[in-house]
C-alpha positions as CSV (number, residue, x, y, z in Angstrom):
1,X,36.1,-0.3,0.7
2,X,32.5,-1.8,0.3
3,X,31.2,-4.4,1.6
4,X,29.1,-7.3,-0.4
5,X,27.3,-9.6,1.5
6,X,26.0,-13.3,-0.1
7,X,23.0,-13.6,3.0
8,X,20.8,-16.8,3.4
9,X,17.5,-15.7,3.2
10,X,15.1,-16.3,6.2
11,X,12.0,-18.9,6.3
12,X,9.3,-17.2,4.0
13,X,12.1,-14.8,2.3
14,X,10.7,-15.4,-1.9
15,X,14.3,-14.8,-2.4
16,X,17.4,-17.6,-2.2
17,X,20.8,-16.2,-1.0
18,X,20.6,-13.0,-3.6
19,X,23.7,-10.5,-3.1
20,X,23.0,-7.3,-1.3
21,X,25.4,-4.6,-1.4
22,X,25.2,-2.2,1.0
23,X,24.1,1.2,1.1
24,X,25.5,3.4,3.7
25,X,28.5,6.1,4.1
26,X,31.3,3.6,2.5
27,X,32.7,4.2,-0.6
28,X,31.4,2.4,-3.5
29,X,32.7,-0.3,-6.4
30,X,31.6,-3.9,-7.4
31,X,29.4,-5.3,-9.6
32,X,25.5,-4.4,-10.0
33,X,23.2,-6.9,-8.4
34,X,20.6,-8.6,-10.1
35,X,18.0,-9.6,-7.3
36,X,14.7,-11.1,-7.8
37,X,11.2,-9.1,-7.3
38,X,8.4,-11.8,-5.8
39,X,5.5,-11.4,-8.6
40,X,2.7,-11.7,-5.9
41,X,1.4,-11.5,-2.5
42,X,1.4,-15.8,-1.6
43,X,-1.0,-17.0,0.8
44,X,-1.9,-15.9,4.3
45,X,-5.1,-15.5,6.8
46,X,-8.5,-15.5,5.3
47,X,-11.0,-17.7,3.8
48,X,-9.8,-18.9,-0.1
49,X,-12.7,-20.6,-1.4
50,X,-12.2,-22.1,-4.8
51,X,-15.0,-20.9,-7.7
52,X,-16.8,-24.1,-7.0
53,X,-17.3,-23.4,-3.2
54,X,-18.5,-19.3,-2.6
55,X,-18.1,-18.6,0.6
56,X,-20.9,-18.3,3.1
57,X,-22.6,-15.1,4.1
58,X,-21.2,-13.9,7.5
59,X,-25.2,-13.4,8.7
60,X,-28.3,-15.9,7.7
61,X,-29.5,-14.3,4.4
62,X,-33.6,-14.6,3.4
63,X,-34.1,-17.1,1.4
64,X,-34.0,-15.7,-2.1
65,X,-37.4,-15.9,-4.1
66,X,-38.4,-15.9,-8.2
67,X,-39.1,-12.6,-9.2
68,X,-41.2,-13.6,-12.7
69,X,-38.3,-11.3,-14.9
70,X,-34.5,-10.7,-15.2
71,X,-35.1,-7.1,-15.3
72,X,-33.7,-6.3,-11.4
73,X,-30.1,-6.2,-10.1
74,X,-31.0,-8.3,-7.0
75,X,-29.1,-5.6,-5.1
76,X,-26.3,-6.6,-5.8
77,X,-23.5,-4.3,-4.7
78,X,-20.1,-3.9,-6.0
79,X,-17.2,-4.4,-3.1
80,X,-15.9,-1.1,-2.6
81,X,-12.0,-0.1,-2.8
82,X,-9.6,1.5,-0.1
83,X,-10.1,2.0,3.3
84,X,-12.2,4.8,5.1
85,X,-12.1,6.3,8.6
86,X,-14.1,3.9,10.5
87,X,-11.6,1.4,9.2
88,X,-8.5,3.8,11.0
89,X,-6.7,3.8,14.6
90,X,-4.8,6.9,15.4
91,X,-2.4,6.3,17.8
92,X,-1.8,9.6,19.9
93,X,1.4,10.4,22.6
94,X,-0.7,11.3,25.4
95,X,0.3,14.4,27.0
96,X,2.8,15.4,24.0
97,X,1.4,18.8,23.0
98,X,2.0,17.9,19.1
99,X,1.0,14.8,18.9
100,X,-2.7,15.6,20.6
101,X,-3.0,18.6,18.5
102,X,-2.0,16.5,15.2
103,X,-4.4,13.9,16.3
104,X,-7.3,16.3,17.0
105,X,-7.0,18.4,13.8
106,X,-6.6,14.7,12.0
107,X,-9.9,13.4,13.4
108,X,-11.7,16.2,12.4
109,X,-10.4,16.4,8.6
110,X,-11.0,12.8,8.5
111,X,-14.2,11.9,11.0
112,X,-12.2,9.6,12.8
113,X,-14.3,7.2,15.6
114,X,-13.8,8.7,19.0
115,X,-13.4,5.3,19.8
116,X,-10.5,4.9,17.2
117,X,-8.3,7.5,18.6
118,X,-6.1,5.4,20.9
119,X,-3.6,7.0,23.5
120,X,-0.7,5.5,25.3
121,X,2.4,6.4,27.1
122,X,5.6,7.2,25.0
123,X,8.7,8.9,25.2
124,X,8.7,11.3,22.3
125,X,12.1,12.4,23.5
126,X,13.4,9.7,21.9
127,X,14.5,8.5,18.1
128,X,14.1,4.6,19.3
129,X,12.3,2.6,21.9
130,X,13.6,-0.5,22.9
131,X,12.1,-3.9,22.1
132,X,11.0,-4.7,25.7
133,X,9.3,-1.2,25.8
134,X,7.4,-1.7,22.4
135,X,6.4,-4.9,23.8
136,X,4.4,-3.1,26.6
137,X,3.4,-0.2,24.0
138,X,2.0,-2.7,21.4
139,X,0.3,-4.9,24.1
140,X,-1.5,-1.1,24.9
141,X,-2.1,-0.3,21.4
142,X,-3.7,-3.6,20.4
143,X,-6.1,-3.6,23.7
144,X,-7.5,-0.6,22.9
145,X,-8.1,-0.9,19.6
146,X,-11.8,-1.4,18.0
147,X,-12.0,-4.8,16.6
148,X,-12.8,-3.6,13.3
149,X,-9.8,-1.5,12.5
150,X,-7.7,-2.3,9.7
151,X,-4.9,0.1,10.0
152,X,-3.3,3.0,12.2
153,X,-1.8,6.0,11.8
154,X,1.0,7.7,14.6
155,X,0.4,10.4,15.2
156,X,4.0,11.8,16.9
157,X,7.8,12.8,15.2
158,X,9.7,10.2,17.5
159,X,10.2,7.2,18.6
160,X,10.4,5.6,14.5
161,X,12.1,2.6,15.2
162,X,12.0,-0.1,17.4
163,X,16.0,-1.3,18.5
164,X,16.5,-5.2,20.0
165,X,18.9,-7.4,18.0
166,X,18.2,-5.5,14.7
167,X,16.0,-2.3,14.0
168,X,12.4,-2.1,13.0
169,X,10.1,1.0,11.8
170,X,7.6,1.7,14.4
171,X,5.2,1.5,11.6
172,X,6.0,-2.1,10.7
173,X,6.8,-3.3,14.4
174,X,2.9,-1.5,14.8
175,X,1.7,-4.0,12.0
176,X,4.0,-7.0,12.2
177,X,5.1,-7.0,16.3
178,X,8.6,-6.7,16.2
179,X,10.4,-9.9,15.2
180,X,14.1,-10.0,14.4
181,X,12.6,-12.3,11.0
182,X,11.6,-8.5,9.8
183,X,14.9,-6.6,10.0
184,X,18.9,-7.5,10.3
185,X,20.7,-5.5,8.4
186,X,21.8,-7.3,5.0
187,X,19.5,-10.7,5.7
188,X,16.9,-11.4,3.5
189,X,13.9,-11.1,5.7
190,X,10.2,-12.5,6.0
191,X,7.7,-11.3,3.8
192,X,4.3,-10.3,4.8
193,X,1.5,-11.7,2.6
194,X,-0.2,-8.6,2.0
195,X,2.8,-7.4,-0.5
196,X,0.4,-7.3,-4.3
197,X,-3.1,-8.6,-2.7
198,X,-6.1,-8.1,-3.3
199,X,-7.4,-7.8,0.5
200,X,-9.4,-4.5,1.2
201,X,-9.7,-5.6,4.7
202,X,-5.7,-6.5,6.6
203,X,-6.6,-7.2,10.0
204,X,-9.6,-9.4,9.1
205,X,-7.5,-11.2,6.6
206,X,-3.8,-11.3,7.3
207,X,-3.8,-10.5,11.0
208,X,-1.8,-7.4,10.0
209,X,-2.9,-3.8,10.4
210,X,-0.8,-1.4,7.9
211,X,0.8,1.7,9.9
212,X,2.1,4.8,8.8
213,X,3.7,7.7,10.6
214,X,2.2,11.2,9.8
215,X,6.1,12.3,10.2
216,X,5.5,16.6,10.8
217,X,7.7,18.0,13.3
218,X,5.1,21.2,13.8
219,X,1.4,21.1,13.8
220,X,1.7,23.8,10.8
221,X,3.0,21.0,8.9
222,X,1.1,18.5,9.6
223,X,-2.2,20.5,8.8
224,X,-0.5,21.0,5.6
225,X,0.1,17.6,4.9
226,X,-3.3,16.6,6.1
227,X,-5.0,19.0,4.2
228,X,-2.9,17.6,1.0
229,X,-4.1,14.0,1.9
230,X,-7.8,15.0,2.1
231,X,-7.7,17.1,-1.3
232,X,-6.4,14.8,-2.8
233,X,-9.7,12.5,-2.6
234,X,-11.2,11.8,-6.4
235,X,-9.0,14.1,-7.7
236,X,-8.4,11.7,-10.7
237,X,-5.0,12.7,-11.6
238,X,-2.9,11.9,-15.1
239,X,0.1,12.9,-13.5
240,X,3.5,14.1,-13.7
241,X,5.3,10.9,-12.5
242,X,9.4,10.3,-12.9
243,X,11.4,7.0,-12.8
244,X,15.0,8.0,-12.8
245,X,18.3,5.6,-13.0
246,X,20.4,7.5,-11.9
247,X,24.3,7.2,-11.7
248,X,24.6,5.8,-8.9
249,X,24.3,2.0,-9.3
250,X,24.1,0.5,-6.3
251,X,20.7,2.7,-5.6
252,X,19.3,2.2,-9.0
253,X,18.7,-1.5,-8.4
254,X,14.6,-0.9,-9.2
255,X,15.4,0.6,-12.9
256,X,14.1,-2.4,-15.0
257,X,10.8,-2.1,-12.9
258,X,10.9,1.9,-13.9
259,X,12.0,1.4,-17.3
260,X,8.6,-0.4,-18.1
261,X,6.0,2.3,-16.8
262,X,6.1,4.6,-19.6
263,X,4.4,2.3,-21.8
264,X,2.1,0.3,-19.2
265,X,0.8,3.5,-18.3
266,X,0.6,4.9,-21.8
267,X,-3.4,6.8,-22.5
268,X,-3.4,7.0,-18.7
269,X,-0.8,8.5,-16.8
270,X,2.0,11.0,-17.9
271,X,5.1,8.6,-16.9
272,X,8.8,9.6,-17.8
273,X,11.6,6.9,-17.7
274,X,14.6,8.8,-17.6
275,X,18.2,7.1,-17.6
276,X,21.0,9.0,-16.0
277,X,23.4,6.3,-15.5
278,X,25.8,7.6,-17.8
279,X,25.1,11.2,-17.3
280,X,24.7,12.3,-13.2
281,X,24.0,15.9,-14.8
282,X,20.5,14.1,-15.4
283,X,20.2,12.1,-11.8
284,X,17.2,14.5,-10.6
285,X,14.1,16.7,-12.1
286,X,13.4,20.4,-11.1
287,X,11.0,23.4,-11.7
288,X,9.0,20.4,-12.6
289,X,5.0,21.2,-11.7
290,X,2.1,18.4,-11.6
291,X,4.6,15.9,-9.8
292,X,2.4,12.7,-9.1
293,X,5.1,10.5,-8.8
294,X,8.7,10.5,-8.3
295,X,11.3,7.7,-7.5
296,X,14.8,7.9,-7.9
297,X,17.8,6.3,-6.5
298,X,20.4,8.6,-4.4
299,X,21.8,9.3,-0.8
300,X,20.7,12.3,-1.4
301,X,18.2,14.0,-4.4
302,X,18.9,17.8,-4.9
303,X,16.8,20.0,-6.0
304,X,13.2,18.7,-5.1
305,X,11.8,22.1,-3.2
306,X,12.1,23.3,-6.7
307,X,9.1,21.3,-7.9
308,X,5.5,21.6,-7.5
309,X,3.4,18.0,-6.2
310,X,0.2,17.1,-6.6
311,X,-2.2,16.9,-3.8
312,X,-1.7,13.2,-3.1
313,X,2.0,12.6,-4.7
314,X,4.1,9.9,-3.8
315,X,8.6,9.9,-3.9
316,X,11.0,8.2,-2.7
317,X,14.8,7.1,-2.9
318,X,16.4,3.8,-2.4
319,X,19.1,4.4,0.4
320,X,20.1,3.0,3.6
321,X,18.8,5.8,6.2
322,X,16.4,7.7,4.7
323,X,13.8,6.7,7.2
324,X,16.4,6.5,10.4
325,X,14.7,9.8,12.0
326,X,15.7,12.6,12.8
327,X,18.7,11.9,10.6
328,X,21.0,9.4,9.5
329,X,23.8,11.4,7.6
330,X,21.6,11.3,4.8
331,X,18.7,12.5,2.9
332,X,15.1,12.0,4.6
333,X,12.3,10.7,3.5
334,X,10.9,13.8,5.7
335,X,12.5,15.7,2.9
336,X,10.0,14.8,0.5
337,X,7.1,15.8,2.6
338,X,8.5,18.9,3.3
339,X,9.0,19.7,-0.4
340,X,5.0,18.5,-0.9
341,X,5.0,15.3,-1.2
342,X,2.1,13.5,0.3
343,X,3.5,9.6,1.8
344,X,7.1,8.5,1.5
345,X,9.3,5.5,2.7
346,X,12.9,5.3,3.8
347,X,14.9,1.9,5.9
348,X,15.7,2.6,9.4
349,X,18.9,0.1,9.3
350,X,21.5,-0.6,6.9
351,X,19.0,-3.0,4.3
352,X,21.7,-3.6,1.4
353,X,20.0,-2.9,-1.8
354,X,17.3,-5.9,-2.1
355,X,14.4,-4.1,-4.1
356,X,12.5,-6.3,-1.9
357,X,12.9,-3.9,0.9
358,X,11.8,-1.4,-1.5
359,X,8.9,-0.1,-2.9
360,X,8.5,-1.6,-6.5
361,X,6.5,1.6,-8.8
362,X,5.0,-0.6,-10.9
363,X,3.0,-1.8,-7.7
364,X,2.4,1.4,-6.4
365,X,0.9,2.8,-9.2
366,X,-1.3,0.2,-9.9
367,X,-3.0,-0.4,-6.4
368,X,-3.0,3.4,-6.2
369,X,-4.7,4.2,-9.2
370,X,-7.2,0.9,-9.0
371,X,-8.7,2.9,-5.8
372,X,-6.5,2.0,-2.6
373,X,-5.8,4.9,-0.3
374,X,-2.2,5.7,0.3
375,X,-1.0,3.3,2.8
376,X,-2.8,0.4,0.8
377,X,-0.9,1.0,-2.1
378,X,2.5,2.0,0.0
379,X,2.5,-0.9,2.3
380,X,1.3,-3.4,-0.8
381,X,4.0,-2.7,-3.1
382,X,7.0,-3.7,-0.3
383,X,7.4,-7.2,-0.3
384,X,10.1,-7.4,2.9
385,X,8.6,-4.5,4.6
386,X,10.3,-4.9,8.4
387,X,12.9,-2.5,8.1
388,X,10.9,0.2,6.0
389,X,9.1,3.6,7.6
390,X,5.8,4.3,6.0
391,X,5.6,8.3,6.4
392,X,2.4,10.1,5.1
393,X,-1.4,10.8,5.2
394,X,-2.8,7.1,5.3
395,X,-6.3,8.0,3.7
396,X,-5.5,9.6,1.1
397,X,-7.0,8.7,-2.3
398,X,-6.9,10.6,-5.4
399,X,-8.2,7.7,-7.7
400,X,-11.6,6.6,-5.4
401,X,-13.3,4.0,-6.9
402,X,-17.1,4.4,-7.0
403,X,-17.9,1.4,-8.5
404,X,-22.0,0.5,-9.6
405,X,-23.8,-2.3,-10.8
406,X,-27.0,-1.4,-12.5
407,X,-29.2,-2.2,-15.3
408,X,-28.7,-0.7,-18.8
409,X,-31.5,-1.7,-21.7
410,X,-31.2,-4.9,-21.9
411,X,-28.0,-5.7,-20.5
412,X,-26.0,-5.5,-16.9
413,X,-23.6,-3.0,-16.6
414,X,-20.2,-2.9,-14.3
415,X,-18.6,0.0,-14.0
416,X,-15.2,0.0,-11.4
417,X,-11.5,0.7,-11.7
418,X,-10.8,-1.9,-9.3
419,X,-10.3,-5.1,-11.6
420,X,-6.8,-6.5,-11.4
421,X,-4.7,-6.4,-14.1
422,X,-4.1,-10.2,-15.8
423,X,-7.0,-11.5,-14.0
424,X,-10.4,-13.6,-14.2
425,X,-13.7,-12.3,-12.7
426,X,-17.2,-13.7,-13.2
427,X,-20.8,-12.7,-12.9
428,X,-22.7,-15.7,-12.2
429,X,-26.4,-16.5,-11.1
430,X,-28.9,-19.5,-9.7
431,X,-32.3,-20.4,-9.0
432,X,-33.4,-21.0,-5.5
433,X,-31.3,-20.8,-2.4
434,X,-29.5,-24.1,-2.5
435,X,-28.9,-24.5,-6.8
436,X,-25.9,-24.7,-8.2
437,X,-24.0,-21.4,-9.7
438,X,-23.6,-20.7,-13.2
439,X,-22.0,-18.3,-15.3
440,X,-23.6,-15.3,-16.7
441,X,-20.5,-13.6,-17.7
442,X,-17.1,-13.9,-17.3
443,X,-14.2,-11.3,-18.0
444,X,-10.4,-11.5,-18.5
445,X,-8.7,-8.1,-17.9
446,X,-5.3,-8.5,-19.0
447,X,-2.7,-5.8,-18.8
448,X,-5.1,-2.8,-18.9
449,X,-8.5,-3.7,-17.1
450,X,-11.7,-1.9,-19.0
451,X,-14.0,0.0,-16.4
452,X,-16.9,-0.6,-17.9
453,X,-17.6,-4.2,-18.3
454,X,-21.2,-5.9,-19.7
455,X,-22.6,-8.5,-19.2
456,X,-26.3,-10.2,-20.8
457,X,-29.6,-10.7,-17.9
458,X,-29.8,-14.4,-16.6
459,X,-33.0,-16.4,-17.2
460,X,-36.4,-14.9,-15.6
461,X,-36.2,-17.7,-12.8
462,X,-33.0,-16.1,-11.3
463,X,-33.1,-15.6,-7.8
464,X,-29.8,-14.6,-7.2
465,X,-26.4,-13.6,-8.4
466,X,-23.0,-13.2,-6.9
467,X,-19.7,-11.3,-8.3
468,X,-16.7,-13.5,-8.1
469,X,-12.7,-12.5,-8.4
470,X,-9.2,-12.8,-7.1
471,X,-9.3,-13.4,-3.3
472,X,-8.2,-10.8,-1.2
473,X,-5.3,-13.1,0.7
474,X,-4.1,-14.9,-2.4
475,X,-5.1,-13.7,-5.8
476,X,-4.3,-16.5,-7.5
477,X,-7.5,-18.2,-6.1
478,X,-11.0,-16.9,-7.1
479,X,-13.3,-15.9,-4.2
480,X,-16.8,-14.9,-3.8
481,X,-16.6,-10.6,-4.1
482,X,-20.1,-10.3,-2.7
483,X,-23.5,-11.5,-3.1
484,X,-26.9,-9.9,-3.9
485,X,-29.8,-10.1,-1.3
């Protein structure tokens, strides 16, 4: 039998009373579920300011002064995208050979803070770690961590989940505290905020810090994976990538979302849609090479030693346990690092098949390939993340953005792959430290943002200009980017 479950979404769920069917060892029949996808990261912690009210410089700022000619940038600097290794805690098992060793050869490939590298007490021993001990561990963890860090990276095999009244990853208990509003089994649970956002900085923002587990079981594998991560940087990919419906339908719940990457992606990347429902001699790839991207839907995906990924490739596939470490009676999300893969994700409970609780590709790719680092663009494209194990090299970035604002003949020119897609942005100017802003240029990026983007020099009497776009905690909302001297 199966079991099909009609839960009440929590307060915060962006999802009302959607059936879930579940996932795990029972046999299989029903209908396919339809269940909703939230189209963007709603509100949460930061400042919003509306176009008509920039936000203020976080230090006094000289007061600006006419220059006589528009032919300077007013240093003016582009916001960069993705996070780097000041921005990173690395939480280390003290006095677990592996998970020092892991930690130092990390710090090194990465140039980690001392200061960021954070140890506590664990029992590696163990899959899980109860509630009450996480409490004391993330009490630990969030003393010794630098103010300034936006995310963390663990740096052991074990404990991946945190057990109370339902089960949460270690990496989303890390970022979220554990909370039984995250996880329990075939509820609709909270979201997060940061699912689709624009917020380069988490912790400063949303009061969340992203976590992923490196997930190597020998230091040999974990340099490997680590040295994957860190090639991976401006690498500038066009892919391989592979959506597959496959025949199993309960697991194939994201397939609309696949279906329409192909085309979005078209002049870009090499995507390939491929639909197996009707033809499980088609469910998986092999002795495929270039493999950016790969996500698929199975208990279990044969085959994917066979294929050759890119420094910096993502896969995964929707199924109950693929993240219940070290093994759940079904395929691993481990699985896909050992096969070269560079991040993954897999549930740690029975979820049911809300493509909430999923990663949703079409998120993925974008954030990824608009300059986030790997746990960025992971951790941004689940919107009900509590149950989910991030597992990977967190830094990892193989579309950097180096964006520039400089001057060009007579003109200003942009030049960044970070502009959201279906979005407003503005370059606007003003005389004198207290006038009123106005707009130089503005730009509307639709469903394929241009790079390069120009805009004409404000009047000689300029004094300053600012770069304005979607807010970092709601992107709905238009926020100062940043702000020449």
């Amino acid at each position: 039998m199966f079991a099909v479950k009609n839960p009440h979404a929590r307060t915060g769920s962006s999802a009302a009373s959607p059936q879930a069917r579940r996932l795990g060892l029972a046999h299989w029949a029903g209908l396919v579920l339809s269940l909703c996808l939230a189209a963007c990261g709603g509100g949460g912690g930061g400042s919003s300011p509306s176009l008509s009210t920039p936000a203020s410089p976080s230090s006094p700022q000289p007061s600006p002064q006419p220059i006589g000619s528009a032919t300077t940038t007013f240093g003016l600097t582009l916001p960069r995208q993705g996070l780097v290794a000041a921005d990173l805690g690395v939480i280390v098992a003290e006095g677990d050979p592996l998970s020092e060793a892991v930690a130092a050869y990390y710090q090194t490939a990465r140039g980690i803070p001392a200061a960021n590298i954070i140890r506590v007490k664990v029992n590696t021993a163990s899959a899980s770690i109860s509630a009450a001990d996480f409490a004391a561990l993330k009490t630990d963890v969030d003393a010794k961590l630098p103010a300034g860090v936006q995310a963390t990276l663990v740096t052991w095999a074990a404990p991946s989940r945190v057990v109370g009244r339902c089960a949460m990853s270690i990496t989303s208990a890390l970022a979220l505290g554990y909370d039984v509003q995250y996880c329990g089994g075939c509820d609709g649970t909270t979201r997060t905020g940061y699912f689709e956002s624009e917020s380069q900085r988490p912790w400063t923002d949303l009061k969340l810090r992203p976590s992923m587990l490196l997930g190597a079981s020998t230091l040999d594998a974990a340099k490997a994976l680590i040295d994957r991560g860190v090639k991976a940087d401006a690498s500038y990919p066009t892919g391989d990538g592979y959506l597959i419906r496959t025949s199993d339908a309960a697991r194939s719940v994201r397939y609309a979302d696949f279906a329409a990457q192909p085309a979005a992606w078209a002049g870009r990347l090499q995507l390939s849609y491929i639909d197996a429902s009707a033809n499980s001699a088609n469910n998986a790839i092999s002795g495929k090479s270039n493999v950016l991207f790969y996500f698929t839907g199975l208990a279990s995906v044969p085959g994917i030693a066979s294929n050759g990924f890119r420094p910096g490739a993502v896969a995964d596939h929707l199924t109950s346990y693929g993240g219940l470490l070290p093994g759940g009676g079904q395929m691993s999300a481990l699985d896909w690092l050992s096969a070269g893969a560079t991040g993954s994700y897999g549930t740690v409970e029975e979820p049911c098949n809300y493509t909430n609780k999923f990663p949703q590709a079409s998120s993925l790719i974008d954030q990824y390939y608009r300059g986030a680092t790997l746990i960025e663009a992971y951790w941004k494209s689940v919107d009900w993340p509590g149950q989910g194990l991030f597992v990977g090299e967190p830094l990892a970035q193989p579309f950097a953005d180096k964006p520039s604002f400089s001057l060009v003949g007579n003109q200003y020119q942009i030049v960044t792959r970070a502009l959201r897609p279906h979005s407003s942005y503005a370059l606007e100017y003003r005389v004198g430290s207290s006038g009123s802003w106005t707009s130089l240029a503005t730009f509307a990026t639709g469903a394929v943002p241009a790079q390069t983007l120009s805009s004409p020099l404000p009047p000689a009497n300029a004094t300053q200009l600012r770069w304005m776009g979607p807010c970092g905690s709601n992107p709905l909302l238009q926020c100062m980017l940043s702000i020449s001297n």
